[in-house]
C-alpha positions in Angstrom: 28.6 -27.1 -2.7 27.9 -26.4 0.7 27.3 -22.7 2.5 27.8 -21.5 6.1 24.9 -23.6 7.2 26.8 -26.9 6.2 23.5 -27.5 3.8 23.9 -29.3 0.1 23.2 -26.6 -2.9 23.8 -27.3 -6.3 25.2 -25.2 -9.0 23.8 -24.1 -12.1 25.4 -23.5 -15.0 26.1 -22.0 -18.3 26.8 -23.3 -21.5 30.5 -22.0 -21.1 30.4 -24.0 -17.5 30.8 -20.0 -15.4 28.2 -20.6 -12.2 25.0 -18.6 -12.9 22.5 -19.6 -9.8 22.8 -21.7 -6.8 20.0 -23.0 -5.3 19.4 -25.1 -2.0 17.4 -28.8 -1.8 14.2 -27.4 -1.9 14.8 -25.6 -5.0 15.3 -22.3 -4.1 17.8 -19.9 -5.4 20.1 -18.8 -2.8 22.6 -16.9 -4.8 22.6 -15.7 -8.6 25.2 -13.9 -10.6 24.9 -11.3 -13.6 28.5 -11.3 -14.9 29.7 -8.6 -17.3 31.8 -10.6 -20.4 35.3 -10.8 -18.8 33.6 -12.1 -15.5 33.1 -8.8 -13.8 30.2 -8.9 -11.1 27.3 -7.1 -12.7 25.5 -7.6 -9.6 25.5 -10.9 -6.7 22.3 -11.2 -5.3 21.4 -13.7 -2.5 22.9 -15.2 1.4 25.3 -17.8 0.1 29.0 -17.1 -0.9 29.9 -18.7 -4.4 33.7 -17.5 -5.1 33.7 -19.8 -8.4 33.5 -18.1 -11.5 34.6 -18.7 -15.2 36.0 -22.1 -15.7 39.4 -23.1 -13.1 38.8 -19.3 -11.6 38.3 -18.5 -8.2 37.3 -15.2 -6.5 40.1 -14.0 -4.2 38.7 -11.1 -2.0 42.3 -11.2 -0.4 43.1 -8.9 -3.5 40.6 -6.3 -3.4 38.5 -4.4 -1.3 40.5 -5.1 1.3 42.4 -1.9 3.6 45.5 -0.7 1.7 44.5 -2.4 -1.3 43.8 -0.2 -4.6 41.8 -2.2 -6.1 38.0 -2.0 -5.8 37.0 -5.5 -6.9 38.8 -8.9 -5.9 41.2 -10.9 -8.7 40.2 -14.3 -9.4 43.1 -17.0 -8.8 43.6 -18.9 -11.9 46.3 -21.3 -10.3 49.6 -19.6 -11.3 48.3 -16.2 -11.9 45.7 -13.7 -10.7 42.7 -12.4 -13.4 41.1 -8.8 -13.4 37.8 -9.2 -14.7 37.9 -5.4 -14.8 40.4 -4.9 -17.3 40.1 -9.2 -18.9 43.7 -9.4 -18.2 45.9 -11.2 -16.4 48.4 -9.3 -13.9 51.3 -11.5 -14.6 52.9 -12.7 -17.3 52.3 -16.8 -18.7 54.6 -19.1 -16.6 55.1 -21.0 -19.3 56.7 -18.1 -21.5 
């Protein structure tokens, strides 16, 4: 993974594979993640921007926080459906039926 700065960090992970910390090449932890059991954002701490989270999820602040938006937090794009972590649902129905 790379941040802003174009510099190599590496993820760590949980046993269910969800990003916990990422830390730079010397070691140090440049972001770290407290995620409530659906994948809410407990609390983000740190300068780099991680938008993985559980496994084939990815943080779409598109969604959420943005002007004329309802939504206080972002939906996380699950390739062919969005995922409130508030609510652990998806807001569409399976594609598949």
């Amino acid at each position: 993974m790379q941040n802003d700065a174009q510099e190599i960090s590496y993820i760590l992970w949980d046993s269910l594979f969800t990003p916990k910390k990422l830390v730079d090449s010397s070691g140090a932890v440049v972001w770290d993640a407290a995620l409530r059991p659906y994948g809410g954002e407990e609390s983000i701490l740190g300068s780099a921007v991680m938008n993985l989270r559980m496994p084939g999820q990815y943080v779409d602040e598109e969604t959420g926080r943005g002007s004329g938006s309802s939504l206080t937090h972002p939906l996380y794009y699950n390739y062919n459906r969005d995922y409130d972590p508030a609510t652990g649902r998806y807001t569409q129905v399976d594609p598949i039926g």
